[in-house]
C-alpha positions as CSV (number, residue, x, y, z in Angstrom):
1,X,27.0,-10.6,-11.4
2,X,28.1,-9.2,-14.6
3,X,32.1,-7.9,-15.4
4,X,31.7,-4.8,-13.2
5,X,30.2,-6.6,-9.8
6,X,26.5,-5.5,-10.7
7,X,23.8,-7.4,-10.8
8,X,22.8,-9.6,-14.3
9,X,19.0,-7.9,-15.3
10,X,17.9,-10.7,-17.3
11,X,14.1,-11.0,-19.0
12,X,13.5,-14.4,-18.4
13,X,11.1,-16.5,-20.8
14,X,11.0,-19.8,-19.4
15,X,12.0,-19.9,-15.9
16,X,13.0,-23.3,-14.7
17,X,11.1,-24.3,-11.3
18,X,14.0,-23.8,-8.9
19,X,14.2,-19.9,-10.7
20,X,10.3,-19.6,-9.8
21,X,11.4,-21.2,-6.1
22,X,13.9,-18.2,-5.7
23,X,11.5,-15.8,-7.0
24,X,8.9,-17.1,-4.4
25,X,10.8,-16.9,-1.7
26,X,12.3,-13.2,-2.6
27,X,8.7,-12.6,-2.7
28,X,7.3,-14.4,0.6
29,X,10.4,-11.8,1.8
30,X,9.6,-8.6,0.7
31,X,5.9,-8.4,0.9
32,X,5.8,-10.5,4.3
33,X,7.8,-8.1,6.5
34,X,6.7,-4.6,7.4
35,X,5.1,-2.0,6.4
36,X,3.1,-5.1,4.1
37,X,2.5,-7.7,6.6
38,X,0.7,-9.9,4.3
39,X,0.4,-13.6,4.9
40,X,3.7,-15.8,3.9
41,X,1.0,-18.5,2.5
42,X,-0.5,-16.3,0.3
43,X,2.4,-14.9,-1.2
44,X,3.4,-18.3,-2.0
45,X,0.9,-18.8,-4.2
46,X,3.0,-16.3,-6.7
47,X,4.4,-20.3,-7.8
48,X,0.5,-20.9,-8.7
49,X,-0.9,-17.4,-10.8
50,X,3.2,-15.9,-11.7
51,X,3.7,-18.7,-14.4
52,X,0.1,-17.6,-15.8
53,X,0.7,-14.2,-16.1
54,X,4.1,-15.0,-17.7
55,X,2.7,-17.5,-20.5
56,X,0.3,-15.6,-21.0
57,X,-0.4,-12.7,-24.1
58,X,2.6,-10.3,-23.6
59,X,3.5,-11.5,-20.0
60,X,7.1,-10.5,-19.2
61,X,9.6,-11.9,-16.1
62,X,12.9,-9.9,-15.6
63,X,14.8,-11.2,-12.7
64,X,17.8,-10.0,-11.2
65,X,21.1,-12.3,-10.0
66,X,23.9,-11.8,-8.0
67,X,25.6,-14.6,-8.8
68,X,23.2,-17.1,-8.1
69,X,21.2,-15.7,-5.5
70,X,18.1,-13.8,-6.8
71,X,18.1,-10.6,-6.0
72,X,15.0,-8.8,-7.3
73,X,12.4,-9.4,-10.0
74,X,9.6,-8.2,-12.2
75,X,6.5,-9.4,-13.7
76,X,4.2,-7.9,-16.0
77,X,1.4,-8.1,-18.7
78,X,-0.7,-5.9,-20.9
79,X,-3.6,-4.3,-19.3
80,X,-6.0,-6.2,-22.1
81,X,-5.2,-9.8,-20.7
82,X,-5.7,-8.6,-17.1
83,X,-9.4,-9.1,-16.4
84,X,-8.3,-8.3,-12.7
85,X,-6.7,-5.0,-13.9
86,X,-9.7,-3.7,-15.6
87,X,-11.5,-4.7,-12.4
88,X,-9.5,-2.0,-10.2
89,X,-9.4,0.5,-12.8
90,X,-13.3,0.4,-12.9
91,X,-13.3,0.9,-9.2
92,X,-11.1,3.5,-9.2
93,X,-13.6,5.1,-11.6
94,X,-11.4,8.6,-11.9
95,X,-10.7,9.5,-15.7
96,X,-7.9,8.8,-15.7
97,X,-8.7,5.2,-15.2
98,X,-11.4,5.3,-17.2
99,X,-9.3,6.1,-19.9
100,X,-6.9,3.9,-19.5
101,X,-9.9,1.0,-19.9
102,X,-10.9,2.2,-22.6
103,X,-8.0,2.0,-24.7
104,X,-6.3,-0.9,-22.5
105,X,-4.2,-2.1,-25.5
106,X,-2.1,0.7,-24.9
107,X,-1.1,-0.1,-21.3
108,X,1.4,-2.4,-19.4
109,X,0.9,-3.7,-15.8
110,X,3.7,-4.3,-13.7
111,X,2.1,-6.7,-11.6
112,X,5.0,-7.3,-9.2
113,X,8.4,-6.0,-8.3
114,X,10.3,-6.6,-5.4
115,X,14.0,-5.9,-4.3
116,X,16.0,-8.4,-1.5
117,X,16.3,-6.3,1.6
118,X,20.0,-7.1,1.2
119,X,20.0,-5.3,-2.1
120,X,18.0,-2.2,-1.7
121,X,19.8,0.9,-3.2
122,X,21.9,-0.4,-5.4
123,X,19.1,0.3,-8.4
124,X,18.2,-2.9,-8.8
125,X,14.4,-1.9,-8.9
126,X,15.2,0.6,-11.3
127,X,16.9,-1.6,-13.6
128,X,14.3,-4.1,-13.3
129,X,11.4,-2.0,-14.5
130,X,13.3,-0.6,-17.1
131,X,14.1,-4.3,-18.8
132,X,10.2,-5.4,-18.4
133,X,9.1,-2.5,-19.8
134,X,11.4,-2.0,-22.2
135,X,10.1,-3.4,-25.4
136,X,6.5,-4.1,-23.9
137,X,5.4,-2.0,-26.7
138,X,2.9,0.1,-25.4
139,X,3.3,3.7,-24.2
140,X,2.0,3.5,-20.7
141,X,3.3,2.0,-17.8
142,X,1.4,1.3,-14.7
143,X,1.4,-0.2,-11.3
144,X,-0.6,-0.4,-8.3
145,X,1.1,0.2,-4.2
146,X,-0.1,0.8,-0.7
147,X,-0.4,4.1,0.3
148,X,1.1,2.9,3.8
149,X,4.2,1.6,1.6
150,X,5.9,4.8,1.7
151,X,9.3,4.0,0.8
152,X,8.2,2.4,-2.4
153,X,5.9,5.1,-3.1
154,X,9.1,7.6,-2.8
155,X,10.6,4.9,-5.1
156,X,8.0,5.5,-7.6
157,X,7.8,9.2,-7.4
158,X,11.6,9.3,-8.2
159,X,10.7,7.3,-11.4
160,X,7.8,9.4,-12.5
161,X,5.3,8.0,-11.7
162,X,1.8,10.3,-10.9
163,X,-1.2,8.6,-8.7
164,X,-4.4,8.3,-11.1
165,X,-6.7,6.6,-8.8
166,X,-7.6,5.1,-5.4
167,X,-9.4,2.2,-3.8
168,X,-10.1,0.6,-0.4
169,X,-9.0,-3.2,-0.3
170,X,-11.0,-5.9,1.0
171,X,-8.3,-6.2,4.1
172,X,-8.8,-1.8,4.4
173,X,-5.8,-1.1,2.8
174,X,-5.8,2.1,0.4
175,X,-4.6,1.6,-3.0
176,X,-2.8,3.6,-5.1
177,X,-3.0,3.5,-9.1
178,X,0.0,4.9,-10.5
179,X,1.1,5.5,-14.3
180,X,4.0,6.5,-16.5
């Protein structure tokens, strides 16, 4: 916590392995339980590809402490060292997202965000997107969410953010492209 009993917001450079542990398990958390579902074992393989993303071009980690527990992060990275990105923005294939491959220097990808249960409305999330984007240097933000997630989605609406593009999953789940 910082002096006034919020939350310390720090962008993180070299996370140690317990710090990627906590994130992990914030992570195996939020995206397990409803309305996600996913699988706990696949989510835990954030300790395999999140280190990646962070080392590599641009990649950014802001994590969130209250004291020592770890209550919400972000990752991030340029959309021109996402092959992956540019993958779902050609599927998408609305202008919009067209655009946005054309000129992918220009956009950041928040790749992940997630909030403790325990924490949720204290702004945490908002405060967490605003330190990894903060300084990204580029002049569009943008994120992907399920469209049955509908609390985040009212999360993102309340931060701007506009839908720019669609797609079906491999699991049937619609996805939602959203910028800033």
């Amino acid at each position: 916590m910082d002096i006034h009993g919020q939350p310390r917001i720090d962008l993180v450079a070299a996370p140690t392995d317990e710090l990627w542990s906590r994130i992990a398990n914030l992570y195996i958390e939020a995206f397990s339980a409803p309305p996600y579902a996913e699988d706990p074992g696949e989510l835990a393989e954030i300790l395999e590809w999140g280190p990646g993303i962070l080392h590599g071009p641009g990649g950014r980690l802001v994590v969130a402490r209250d004291d020592d527990d770890v209550v919400g992060f972000a990752l991030g990275q340029p959309l021109h060292f996402s092959p992956d990105w540019q993958g779902l923005l050609e599927r998408c294939g609305t202008p919009e997202t067209e655009a946005m491959r054309a000129a992918p220097e220009q956009t950041f990808i928040v790749r992940e965000i997630a909030t403790s249960a325990r924490a949720r409305g204290r702004g945490i999330g908002t405060k967490c997107l605003a330190r990894l984007t903060q300084g990204a240097g580029v002049p569009t933000t943008a994120l992907a969410v399920y469209a049955h997630a509908e609390e985040a989605r009212k999360f993102y609406r309340r931060l701007a953010f506009d839908q720019i593009g669609a797609l079906t999953t491999g699991q049937g789940h619609e996805l939602l492209i959203l910028t800033r």
